[in-house]
C-alpha positions as a LaTeX table, in Angstrom:
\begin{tabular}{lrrr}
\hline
Residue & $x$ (\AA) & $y$ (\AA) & $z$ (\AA) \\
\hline
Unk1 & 0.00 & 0.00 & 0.00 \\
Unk2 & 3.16 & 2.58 & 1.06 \\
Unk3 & 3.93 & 1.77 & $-2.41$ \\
Unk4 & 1.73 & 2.36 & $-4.45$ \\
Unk5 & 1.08 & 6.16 & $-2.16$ \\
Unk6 & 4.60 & 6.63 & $-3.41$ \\
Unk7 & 4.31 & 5.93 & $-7.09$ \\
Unk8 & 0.67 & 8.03 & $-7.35$ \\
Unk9 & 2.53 & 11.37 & $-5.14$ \\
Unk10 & 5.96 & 11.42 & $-5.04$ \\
Unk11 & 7.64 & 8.69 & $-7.92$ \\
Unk12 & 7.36 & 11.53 & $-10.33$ \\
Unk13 & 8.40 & 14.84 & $-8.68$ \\
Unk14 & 11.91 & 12.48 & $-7.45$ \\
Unk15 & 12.27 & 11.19 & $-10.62$ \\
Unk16 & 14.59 & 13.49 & $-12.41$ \\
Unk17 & 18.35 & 14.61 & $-11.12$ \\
Unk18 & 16.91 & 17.65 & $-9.30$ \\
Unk19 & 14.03 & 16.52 & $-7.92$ \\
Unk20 & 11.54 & 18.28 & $-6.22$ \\
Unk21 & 9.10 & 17.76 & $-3.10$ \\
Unk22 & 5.69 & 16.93 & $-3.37$ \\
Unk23 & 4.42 & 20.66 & $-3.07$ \\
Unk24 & 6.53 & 22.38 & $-4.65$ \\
Unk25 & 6.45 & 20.34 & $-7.95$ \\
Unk26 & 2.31 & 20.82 & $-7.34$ \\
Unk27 & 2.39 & 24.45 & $-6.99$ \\
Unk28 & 4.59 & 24.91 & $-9.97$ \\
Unk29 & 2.50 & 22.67 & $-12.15$ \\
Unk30 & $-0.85$ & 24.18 & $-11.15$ \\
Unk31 & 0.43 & 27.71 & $-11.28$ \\
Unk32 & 1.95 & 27.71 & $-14.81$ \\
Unk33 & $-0.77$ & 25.02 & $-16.22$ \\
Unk34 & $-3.21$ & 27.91 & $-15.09$ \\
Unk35 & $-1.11$ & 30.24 & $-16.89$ \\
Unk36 & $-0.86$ & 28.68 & $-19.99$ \\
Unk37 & $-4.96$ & 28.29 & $-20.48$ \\
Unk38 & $-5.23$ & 31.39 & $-20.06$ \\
Unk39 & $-2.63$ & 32.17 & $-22.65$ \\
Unk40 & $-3.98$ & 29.75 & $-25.24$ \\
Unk41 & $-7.31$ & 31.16 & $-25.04$ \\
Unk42 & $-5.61$ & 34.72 & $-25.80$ \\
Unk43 & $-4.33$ & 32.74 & $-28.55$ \\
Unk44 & $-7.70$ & 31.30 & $-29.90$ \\
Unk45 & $-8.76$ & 34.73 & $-29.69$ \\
Unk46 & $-5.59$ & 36.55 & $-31.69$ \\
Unk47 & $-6.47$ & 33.74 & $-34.03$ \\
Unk48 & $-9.48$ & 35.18 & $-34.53$ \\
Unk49 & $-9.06$ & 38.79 & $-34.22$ \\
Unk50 & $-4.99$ & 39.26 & $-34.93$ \\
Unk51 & $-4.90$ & 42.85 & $-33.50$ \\
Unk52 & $-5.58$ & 41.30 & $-29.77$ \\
Unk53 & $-2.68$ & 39.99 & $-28.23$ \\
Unk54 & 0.00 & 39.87 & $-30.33$ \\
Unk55 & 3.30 & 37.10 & $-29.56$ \\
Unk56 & 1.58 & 36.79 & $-26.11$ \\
Unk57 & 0.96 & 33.08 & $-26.89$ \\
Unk58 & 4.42 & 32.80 & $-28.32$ \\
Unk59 & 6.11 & 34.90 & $-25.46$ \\
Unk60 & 4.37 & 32.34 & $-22.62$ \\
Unk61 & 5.44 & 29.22 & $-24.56$ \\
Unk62 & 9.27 & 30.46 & $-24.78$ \\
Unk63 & 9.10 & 31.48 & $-21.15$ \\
Unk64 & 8.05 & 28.19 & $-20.04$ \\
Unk65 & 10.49 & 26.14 & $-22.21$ \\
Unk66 & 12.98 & 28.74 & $-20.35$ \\
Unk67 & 11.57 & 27.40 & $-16.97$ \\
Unk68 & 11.96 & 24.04 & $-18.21$ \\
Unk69 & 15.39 & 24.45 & $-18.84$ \\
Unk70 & 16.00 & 26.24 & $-15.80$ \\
Unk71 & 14.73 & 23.37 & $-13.62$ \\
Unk72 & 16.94 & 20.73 & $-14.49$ \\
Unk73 & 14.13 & 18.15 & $-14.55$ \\
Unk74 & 13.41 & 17.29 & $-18.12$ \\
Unk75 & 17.24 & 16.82 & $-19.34$ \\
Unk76 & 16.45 & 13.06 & $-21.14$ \\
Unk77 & 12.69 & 15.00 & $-22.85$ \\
Unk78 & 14.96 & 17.84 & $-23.65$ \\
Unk79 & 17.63 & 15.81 & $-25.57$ \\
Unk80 & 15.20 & 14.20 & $-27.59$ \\
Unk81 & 13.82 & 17.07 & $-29.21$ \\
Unk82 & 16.24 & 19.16 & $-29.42$ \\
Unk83 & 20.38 & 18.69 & $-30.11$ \\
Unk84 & 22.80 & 19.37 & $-27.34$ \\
Unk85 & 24.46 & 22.41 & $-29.43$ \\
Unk86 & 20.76 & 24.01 & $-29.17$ \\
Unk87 & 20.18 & 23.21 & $-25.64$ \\
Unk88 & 24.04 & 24.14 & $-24.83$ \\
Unk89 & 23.45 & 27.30 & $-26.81$ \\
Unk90 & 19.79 & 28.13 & $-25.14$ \\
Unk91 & 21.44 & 27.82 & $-21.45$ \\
Unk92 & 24.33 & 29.84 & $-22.35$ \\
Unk93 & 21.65 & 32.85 & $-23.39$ \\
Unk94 & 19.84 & 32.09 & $-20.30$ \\
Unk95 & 23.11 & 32.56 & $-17.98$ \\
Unk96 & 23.42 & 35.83 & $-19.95$ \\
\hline
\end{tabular}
């Protein structure tokens, strides 16, 4: 039973090299999933009327891939999309 309470709460948030606690991998995940519906309904909407909210979509999707990156937690998902001279050159401009 211990078990399985571990696998449903905490396997994932100690997964990855940096992991993080319970809470604070929650709050994170609530507070930018709640952030990016409301930023992909401003992007339904510039879809339909261009002159409303121009690159805010866009901005919000590069700032999260930034927090991504920033975490530490997603190296494997990372370095299958993407080649290690991007990432290397994306956390270089980060640093910056």
């Amino acid at each position: 039973m211990v078990q399985l309470w571990y696998r449903i709460f905490l396997d994932h948030p100690y997964a990855t090299i940096n992991p993080q606690g319970y809470w604070k991998h929650g709050i994170f995940s609530i507070v930018n999933s709640g952030s990016g519906i409301k930023y992909m309904v401003a992007g339904v909407i510039h879809g339909i009327f261009p002159c409303f909210f121009p690159f805010a979509t866009s901005s919000w999707v590069i700032r999260s891939f930034i927090k991504v990156v920033e975490s530490k937690r997603h190296h494997n998902e990372l370095q299958q999309y993407l080649s290690p001279n991007f990432l290397e050159e994306v956390r270089k401009q980060i640093k910056k």
